[in-house]
C-alpha positions in Angstrom: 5.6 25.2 7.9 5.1 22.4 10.4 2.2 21.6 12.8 3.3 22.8 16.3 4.9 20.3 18.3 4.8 17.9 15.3 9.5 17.5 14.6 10.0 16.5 10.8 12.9 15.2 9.1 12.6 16.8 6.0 15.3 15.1 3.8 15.3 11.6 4.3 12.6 11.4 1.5 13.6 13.5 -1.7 11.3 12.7 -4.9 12.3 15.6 -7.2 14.8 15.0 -9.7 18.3 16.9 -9.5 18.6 19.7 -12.1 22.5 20.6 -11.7 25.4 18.6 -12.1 26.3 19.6 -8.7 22.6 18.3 -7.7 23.3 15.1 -9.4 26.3 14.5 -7.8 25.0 14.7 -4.1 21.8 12.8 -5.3 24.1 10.0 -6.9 25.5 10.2 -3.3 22.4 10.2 -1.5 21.2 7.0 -3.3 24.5 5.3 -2.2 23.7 6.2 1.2 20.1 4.9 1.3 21.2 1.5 -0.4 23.7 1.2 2.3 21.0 1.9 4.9 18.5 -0.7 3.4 21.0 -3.3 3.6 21.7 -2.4 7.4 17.9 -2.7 7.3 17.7 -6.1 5.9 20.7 -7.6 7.2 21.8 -5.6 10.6 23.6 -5.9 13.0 26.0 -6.1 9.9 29.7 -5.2 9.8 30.8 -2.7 6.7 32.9 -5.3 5.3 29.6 -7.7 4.3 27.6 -4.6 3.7 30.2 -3.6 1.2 30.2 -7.3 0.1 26.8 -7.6 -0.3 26.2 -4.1 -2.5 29.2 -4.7 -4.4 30.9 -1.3 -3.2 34.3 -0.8 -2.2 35.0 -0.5 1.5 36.1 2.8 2.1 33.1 3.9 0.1 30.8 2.1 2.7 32.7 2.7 5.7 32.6 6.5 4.9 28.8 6.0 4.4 28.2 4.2 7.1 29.8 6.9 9.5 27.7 9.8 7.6 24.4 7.4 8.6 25.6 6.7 12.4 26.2 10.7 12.6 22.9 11.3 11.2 21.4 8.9 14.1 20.1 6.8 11.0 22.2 4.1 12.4 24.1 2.8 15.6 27.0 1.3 16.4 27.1 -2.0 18.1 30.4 -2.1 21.0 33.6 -3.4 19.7 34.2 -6.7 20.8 37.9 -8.0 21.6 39.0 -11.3 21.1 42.1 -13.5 21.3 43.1 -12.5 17.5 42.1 -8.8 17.9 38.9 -6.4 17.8 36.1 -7.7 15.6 34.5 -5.8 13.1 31.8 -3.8 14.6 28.4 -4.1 13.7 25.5 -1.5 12.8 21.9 -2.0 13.0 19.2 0.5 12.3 18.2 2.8 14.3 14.3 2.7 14.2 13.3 5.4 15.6 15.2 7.9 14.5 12.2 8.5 11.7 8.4 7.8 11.6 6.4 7.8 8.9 2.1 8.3 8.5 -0.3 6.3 6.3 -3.6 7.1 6.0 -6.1 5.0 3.4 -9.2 6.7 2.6 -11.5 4.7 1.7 -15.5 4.5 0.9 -16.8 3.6 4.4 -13.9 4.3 6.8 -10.6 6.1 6.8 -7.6 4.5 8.9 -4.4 5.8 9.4 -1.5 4.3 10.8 1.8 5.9 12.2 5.2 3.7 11.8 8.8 3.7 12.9 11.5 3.3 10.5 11.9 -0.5 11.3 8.0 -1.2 10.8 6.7 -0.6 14.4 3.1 0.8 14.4 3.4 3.7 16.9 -0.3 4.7 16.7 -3.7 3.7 14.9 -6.7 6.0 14.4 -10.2 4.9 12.5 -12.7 7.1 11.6 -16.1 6.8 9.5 -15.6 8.3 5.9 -17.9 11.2 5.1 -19.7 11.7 1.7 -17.7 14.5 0.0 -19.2 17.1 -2.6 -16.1 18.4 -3.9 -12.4 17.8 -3.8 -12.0 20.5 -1.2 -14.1 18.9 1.6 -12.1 15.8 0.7 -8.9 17.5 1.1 -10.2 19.4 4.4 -11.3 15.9 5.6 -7.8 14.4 5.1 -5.8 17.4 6.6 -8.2 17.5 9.6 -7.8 13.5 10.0 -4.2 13.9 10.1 -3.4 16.9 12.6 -6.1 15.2 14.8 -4.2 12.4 14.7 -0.9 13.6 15.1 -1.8 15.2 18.1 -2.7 12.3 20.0 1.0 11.3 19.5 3.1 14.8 19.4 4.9 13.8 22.8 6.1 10.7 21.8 6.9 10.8 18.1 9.8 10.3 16.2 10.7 13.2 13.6 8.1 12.7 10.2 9.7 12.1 7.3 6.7 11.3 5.0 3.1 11.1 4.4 1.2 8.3 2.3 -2.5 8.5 1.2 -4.4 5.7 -1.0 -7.2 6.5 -2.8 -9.8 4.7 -4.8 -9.8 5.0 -8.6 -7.6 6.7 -11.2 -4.5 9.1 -9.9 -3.3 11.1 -13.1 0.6 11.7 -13.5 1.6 15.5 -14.7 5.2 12.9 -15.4 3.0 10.3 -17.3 0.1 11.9 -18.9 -0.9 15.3 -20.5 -3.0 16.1 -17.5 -2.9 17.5 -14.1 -3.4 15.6 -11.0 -6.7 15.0 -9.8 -8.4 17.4 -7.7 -8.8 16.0 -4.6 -4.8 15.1 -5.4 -4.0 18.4 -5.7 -6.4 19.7 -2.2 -4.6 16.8 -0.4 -0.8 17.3 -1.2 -0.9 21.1 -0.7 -2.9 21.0 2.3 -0.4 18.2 3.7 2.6 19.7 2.3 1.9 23.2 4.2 1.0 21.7 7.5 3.8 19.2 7.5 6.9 20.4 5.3 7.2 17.2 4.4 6.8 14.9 1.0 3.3 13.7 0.6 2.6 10.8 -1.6 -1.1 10.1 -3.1 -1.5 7.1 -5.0 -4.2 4.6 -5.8 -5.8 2.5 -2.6 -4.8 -1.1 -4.4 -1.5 -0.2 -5.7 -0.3 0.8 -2.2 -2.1 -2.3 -0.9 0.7 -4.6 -3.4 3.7 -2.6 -1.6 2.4 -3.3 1.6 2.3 -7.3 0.7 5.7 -6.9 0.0 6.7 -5.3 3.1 4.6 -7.2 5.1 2.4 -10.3 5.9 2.3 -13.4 3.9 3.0 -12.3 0.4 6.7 -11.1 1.4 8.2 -14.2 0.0 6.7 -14.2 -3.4 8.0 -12.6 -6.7 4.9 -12.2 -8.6 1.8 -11.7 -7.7 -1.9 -10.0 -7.9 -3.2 -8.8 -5.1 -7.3 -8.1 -5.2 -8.6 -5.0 -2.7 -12.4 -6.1 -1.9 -13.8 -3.0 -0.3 -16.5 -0.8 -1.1 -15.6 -1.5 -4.7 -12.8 -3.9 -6.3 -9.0 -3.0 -7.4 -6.0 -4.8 -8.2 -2.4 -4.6 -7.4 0.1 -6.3 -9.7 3.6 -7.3 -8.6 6.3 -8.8 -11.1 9.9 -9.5 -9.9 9.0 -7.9 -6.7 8.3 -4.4 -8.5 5.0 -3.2 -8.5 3.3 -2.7 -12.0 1.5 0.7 -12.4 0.9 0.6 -16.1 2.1 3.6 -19.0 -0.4 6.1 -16.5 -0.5 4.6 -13.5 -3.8 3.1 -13.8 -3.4 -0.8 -13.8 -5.2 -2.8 -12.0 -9.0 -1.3 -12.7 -10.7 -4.8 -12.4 -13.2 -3.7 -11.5 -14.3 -2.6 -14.6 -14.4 -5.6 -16.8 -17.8 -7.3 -17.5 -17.7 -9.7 -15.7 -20.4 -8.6 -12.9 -24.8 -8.8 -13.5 -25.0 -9.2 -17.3 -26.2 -5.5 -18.5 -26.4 -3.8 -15.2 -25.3 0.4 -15.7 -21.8 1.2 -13.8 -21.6 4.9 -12.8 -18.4 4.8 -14.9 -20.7 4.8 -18.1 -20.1 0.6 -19.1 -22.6 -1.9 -18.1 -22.4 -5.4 -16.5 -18.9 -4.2 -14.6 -17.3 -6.7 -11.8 -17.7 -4.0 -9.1 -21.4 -4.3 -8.9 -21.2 -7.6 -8.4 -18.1 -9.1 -6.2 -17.7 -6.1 -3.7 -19.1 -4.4 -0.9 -21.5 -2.0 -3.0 -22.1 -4.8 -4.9 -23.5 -7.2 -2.2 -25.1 -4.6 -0.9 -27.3 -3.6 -4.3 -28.1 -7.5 -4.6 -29.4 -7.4 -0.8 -31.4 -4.5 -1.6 -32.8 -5.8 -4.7 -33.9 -8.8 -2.5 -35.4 -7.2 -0.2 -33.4 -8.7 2.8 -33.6 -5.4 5.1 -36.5 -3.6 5.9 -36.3 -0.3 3.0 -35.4 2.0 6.1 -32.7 -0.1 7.7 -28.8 0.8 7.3 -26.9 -2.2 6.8 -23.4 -3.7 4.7 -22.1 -6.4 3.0 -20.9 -7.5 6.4 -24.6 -7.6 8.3 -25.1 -10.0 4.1 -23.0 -12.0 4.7 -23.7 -12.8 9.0 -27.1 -13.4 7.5 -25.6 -16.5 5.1 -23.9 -18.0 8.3 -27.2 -18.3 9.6 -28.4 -19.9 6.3 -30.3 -17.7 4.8 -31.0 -18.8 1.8 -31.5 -15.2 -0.2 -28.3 -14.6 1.4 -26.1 -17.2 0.2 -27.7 -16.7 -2.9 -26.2 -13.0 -3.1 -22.9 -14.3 -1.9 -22.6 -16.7 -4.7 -23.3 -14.2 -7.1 -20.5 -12.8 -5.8 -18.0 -15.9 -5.5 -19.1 -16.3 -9.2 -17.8 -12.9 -10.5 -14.7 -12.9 -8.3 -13.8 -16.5 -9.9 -14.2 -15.4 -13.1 -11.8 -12.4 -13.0 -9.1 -14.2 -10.7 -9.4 -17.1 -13.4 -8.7 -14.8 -16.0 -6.3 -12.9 -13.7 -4.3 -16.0 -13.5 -4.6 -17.2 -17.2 -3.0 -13.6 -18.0 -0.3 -13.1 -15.4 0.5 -16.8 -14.3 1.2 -15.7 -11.1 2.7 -17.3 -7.9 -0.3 -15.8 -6.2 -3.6 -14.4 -6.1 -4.0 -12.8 -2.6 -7.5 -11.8 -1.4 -7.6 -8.9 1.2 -9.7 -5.3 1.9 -12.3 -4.8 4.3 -14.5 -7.7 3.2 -12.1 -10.3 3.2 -13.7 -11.0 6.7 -16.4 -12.4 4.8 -14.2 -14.9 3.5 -15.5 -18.2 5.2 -19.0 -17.6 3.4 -17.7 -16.7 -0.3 -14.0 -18.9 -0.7 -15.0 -22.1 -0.9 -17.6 -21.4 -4.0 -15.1 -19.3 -5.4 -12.7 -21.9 -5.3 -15.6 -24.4 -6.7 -16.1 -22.1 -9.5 -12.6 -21.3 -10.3 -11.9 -25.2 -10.6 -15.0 -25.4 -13.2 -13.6 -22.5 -15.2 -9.8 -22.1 -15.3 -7.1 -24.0 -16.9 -6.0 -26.9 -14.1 -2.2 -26.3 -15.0 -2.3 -22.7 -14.5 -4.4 -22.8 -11.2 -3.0 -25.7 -9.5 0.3 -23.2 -9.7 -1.1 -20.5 -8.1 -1.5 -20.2 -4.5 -5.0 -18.2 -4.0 -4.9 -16.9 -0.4 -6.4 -14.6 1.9 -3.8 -12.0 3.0 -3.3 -12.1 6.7 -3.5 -8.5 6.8 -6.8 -8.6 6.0 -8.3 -4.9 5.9 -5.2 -3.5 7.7 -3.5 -4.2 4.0 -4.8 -0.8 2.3 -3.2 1.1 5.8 0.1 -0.7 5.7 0.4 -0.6 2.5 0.4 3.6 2.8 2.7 3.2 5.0 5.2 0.4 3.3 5.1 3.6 0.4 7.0 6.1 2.3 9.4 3.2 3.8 10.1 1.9 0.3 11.1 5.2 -1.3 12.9 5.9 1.5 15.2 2.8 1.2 15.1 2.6 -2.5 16.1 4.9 -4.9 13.4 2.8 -7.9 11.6 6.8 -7.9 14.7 8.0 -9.5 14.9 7.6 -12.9 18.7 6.4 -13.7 18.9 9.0 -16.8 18.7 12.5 -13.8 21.3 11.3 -12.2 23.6 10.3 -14.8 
């Protein structure tokens, strides 16, 4: 059941697969659809004649798809336009608002949540402080609360939901992949979600969203392969090849943080030692300043109060942030000797920190990486900066709506 005064549209999303061969045949249909609406997407205002040139479908296939989509309000008609040799074809262009979709990235320090329109218009923002959780169930409550709270704030105004993303840190088990069940807090969020909202509800890890959001968005959208590095609280990876993102056998690539490559020997609460996440991240900075005994013991500070202290030129300071430019050098160095990528692109919440840790990183990467290899690799700091986690939530329920990748070939066949 849905929120009250909260209008869903509950089947522009579908991520079951079809069990009867009557199923299959609507889904096979369905997919159709959605490919024809991503191209009016991409390309619109676009006629049905280059939309069916463009997919590589017959005409009267795409016409009578493209009516189905205008009747749905997916799409709208441009008016006909005569000239001296007759009526031109007429045009379609999405219709952006006939849809919204909700992101919400929860992350160690705060949780932001972002509401867009079908054609990538953010409609709403909310930011709250992150709690400290004891159990899956307060991390559940804390999400569902988040959301109706901010759903309210926009009931009047919204277009129908058709989806809800949320990104979380660490490892997301697959029932589909793996001989396990979700998570907890997996399971607290998506039936919580799913019995306020009626709606599909997608929970996936932080850094893999944060890749599909480079792809929809900012300045990685013209690149085919790439890593993208989430520097929070902790450190995760998002991989891209051929414009696909790369989630491994179980869905847990991109763990980086959890090669040695941090303080020789230090423990990681993961049971390891000497682990990159306790060196070149938030937490990580953070431990160093404490160890340093920068702050007064009783004073709350971050990475970002570390590194305001290094512009100032403290020395301690600087110290700690090359500690951290170090680490991060050595894992985008082997990063790049791995993938070869086009691209290693920097972003997360202490990516702001950037002008006191780059340039070492960069000395550091020159000193340690194969010249051929990194002189082809762009190494950037995403414009998105630390809105790339929320987007990225967000650019998740966009691209399964538009795609039909989340359907294996073999159910529909």
């Amino acid at each position: 059941m849905s929120l009250p005064g909260i209008r869903t549209r509950q089947v522009l999303l579908l991520l079951n697969n079809p069990d009867s061969p009557a199923e299959r045949t609507a889904e096979k249909r369905r997919i159709r659809k959605h490919q024809v609406l991503d191209a009016i997407r991409r390309y619109g205002p676009i006629a049905r004649v280059e939309i069916a040139r463009k997919l590589g479908f017959n005409l009267p296939t795409v016409s009578g798809l493209v009516d189905e989509l205008v009747r749905d309000g997916l799409a709208i008609e441009s008016e006909p336009r005569r000239t001296a040799i007759g009526r031109r074809p007429i045009p379609v262009s999405l219709n952006p608002h006939a849809a919204c979709v909700l992101g919400v990235d929860l992350g160690k320090i705060v949780t932001v949540g972002l509401i867009m329109n079908l054609g990538g218009t953010i409609l709403g923002r909310m930011e709250k402080s992150t709690p400290t959780f004891s159990s899956a169930a307060e991390q559940g409550q804390w999400v569902q609360d988040f959301v109706r709270e901010f759903l309210s704030q926009h009931a009047e105004t919204l277009p129908p939901l058709a989806g809800v993303g949320v990104a979380l840190p660490g490892f997301i088990y697959r029932p589909e992949r793996a001989e396990r069940h979700l998570t907890p807090e997996v399971e607290e969020i998506q039936r919580r979600l799913e019995d306020d909202l009626g709606v599909p509800i997608i929970v996936d890890n932080d850094a893999q969203m944060m890749a599909l959001g480079a792809l929809w968005f900012g300045n990685a959208a013209d690149y085919q392969t790439f890593c993208i590095l989430n520097i929070g609280y902790g450190i995760g990876m998002g991989t891209v090849i051929d414009r696909v993102v790369y989630q491994g056998h179980f869905g847990h690539a991109g763990e980086i943080g959890h090669i040695p490559f941090g303080e020789a020997g230090y423990p990681c609460y993961c049971g390891g030692h000497s682990c990159l996440e306790n060196t070149a991240s938030g937490s990580g900075v953070e431990r160093m300043a404490r160890e340093a005994a920068l702050f007064p013991a009783d004073k709350i500070f971050s990475a970002l109060d570390v590194a305001d202290l290094a512009r100032k030129g403290d020395a301690k300071a600087v110290e700690i942030w090359n500690a951290f430019a170090t680490a991060l050098a050595r894992a985008i160095g082997t990063v790049i000797t791995l993938f070869n990528p086009q691209a290693v692109i920097l972003a997360g919440r202490y990516t702001r920190c950037s002008d006191v840790f780059f340039d070492h990183m960069m000395d550091q990467l020159r000193a340690t990486t194969f010249p051929a290899l990194l002189n082809e690799t762009d190494i950037v700091v995403s414009d998105l900066k630390e809105n790339a986690g929320p987007l990225g939530t967000c650019a998740c329920i966009l691209h399964h709506i538009f795609s039909a990748s989340h359907i294996p070939a073999v159910a529909v066949v």
